[in-house]
N, C-alpha and C positions, 0 to 999 in steps of 0.2 A: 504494500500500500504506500502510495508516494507521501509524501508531507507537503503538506501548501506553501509556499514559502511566501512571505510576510515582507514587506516594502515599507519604509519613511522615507520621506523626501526631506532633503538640506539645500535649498537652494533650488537648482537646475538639475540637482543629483537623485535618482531613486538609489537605495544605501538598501541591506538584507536589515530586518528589526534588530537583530540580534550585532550588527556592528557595534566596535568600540573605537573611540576616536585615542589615538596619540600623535601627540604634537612631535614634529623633525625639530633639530637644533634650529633655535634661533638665527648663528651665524650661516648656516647652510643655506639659511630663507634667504638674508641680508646679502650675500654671494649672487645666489639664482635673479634675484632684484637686479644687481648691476650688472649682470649677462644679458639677460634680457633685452637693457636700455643697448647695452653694447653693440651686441647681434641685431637687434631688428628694430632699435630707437624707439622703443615702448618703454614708456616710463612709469613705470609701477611707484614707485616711492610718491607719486601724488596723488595714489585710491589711499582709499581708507587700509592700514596696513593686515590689520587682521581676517580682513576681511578677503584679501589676496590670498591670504597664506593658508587661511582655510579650504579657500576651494583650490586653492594649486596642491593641496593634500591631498585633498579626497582623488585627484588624477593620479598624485603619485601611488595611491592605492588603487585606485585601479588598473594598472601597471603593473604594480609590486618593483618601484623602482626607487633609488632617489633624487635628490632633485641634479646632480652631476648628467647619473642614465636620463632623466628625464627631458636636459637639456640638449644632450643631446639626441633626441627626440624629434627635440621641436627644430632642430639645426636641417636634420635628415628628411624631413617628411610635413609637409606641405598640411596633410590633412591633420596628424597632432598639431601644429603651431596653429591653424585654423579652429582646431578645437577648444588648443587653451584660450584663443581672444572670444570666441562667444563664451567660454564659460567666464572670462574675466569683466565679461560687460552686461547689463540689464536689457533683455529685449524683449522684456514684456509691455505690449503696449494694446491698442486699440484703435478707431476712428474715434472721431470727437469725444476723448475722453475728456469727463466733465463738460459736460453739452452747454452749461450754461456759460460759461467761459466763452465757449467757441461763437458762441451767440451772440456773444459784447462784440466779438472781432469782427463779427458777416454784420452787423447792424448799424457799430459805430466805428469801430477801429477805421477798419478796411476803408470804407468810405471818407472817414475823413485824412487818410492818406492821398488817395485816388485823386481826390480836390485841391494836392496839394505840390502834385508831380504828374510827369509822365510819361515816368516809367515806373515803373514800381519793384524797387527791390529786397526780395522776400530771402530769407535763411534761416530752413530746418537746419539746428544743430545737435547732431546726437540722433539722428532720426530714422534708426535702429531700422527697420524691415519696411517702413514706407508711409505707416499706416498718418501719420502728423503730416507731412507735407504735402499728401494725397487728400489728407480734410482739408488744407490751405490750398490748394488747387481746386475743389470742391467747390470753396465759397466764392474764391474768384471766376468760377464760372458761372455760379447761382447770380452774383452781382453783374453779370458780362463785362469784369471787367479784364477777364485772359489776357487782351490782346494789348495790353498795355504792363504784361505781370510778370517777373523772372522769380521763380522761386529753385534756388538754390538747395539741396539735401546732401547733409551731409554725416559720415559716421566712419569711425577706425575699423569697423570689423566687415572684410569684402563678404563675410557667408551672407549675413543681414541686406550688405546691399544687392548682393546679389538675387536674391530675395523680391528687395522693393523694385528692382528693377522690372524682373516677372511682374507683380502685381496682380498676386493670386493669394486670397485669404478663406479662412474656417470661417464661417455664419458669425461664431461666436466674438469676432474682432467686429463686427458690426452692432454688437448690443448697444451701442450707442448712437447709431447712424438713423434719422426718419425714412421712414419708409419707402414716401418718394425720392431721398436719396440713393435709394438703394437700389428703386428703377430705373433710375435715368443714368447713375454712371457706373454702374457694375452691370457685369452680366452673368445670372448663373449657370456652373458648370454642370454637365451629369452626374458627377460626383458629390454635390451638393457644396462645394467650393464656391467663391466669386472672384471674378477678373475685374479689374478694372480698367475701363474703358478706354481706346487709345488716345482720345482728345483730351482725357486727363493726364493721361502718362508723359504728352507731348508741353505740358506746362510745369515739368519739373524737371532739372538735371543735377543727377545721382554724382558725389564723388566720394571716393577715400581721402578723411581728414582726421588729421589729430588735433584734437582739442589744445593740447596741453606742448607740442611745440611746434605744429603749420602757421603759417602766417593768414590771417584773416583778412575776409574782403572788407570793404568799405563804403560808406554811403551807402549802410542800410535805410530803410524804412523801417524792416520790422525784424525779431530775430526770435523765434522760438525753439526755445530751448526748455524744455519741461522734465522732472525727474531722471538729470545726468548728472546736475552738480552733487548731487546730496550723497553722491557715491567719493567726492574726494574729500583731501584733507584740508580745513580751513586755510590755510595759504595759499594753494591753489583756485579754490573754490573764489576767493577775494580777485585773485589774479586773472581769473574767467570774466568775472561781472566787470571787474576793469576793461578788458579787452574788448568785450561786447559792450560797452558804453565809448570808447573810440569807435568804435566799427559804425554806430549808427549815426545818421548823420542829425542833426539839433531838432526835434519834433518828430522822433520815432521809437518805436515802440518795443521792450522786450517782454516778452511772453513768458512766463516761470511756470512750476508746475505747484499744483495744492497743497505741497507741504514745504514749499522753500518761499523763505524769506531773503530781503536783500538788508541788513540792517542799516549798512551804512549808504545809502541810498542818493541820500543827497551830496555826499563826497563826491560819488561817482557824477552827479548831473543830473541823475534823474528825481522824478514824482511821483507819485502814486496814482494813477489815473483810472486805474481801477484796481482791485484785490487782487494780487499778483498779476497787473500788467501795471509794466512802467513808462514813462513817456520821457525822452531826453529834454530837459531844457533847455542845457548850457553845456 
């Protein structure tokens, strides 16, 4: 008679119930950190630390390796290194998460950009599998106002964009999408999946960016960037909202997500124009 065998999930990881966690040396972690930046200019020392080293663990067990074998791993093979950066990054997301939000943007944001330029330039940052700058192309079509709209997507992990570039999602990324959204720019598959539509996909372009040291465009409008910073460490996090307060140009607008705050706000130039969206002043 078999035994059922029993699942908890840590993260991105299903684990057996019956796992025990131990922690690798310290300095082994602190080593693999500056290899990393080394070999492939990923720089971990600005995520939250423990929070690295927990899930580059869990790989090392499943492996049964350390983090030396491990590295070199990720040196030799294409698909481990692609492994560990979606496991190192958040790409849980959805269409118009938090609807009401998205709502300030299609009603008031967006238009009073519109009235104020034109050309309109847009940048998802962090924008993981597509689903955020596919709502901001969304609106800008619901408003017509495309043909005046660059929206820029961008994110360090090519599996994700490779992904958004497809633009094929589960039902369930649309729990937040109206329904006549869902007619008019998706279309569903046999498989009970949705495509979205090529006149959407033609109003966004997809690139590989690192947050923490590409250099950033300029004379934004608008910059949404929602549940990516909350993943680093205060100094970086500070050095982000700096850089996306240069990048937008004086009366534009950054987009945060429902549990990050900017405290120091007004240092950087901006106001509060509305609960997590900020407007540049100066």
């Amino acid at each position: 008679m078999s035994e059922e065998r029993s699942e908890r999930k840590i993260g991105p990881f299903s684990l057996p119930s019956n796992f025990e966690w131990k922690e690798f040396p310290q300095e082994e972690f602190e080593w693999f950190v500056k290899e990393v930046e080394k070999r492939f200019g990923l720089n971990l020392s600005s995520y939250k630390p423990q929070r690295v080293k927990r899930r580059t663990e869990l790989l090392l067990r499943k492996y049964n390796v350390d983090y030396r074998k491990y590295l070199e791993m990720l040196v030799q093979s294409k698909k481990h290194l692609d492994e560990f950066l979606d496991k190192m990054t958040i790409n849980v997301t959805e269409f118009f998460r938090n609807p009401e939000k998205w709502w300030e943007l299609r009603n008031d944001v967006i238009p009073l950009i519109s009235q104020n330029t034109l050309r309109m330039r847009f940048w998802s940052a962090g924008c993981s599998s597509g689903e955020e700058p596919y709502s901001l192309a969304i609106l800008v079509h619901e408003l017509k106002l495309s043909h005046k709209a660059w929206i820029l997507a961008t994110d360090i992990d090519i599996g994700v964009l490779r992904k958004a570039r497809e633009g094929i999602y589960e039902e369930r990324s649309l729990v937040s999408t109206p329904q006549e959204y869902v007619e008019k720019y998706f279309e569903r598959l046999p498989d009970g999946r949705y495509r979205i539509k090529d006149f959407v996909k033609k109003t966004v372009e997809f690139r590989r960016h690192d947050l923490l040291k590409d250099p950033f465009e300029k004379n934004l409008d608008l910059i949404v960037c929602r549940n990516v910073v909350i993943y680093f460490e205060p100094e970086a996090k500070n050095e982000l909202y700096r850089k996306f307060a240069e990048s937008l140009k004086v009366g534009g607008f950054l987009f945060v997500g429902n549990t990050e705050r900017i405290f120091n706000y007004k240092e950087l130039g901006f106001e509060i124009y509305r609960p997590f969206i900020y407007r540049k002043v100066k």
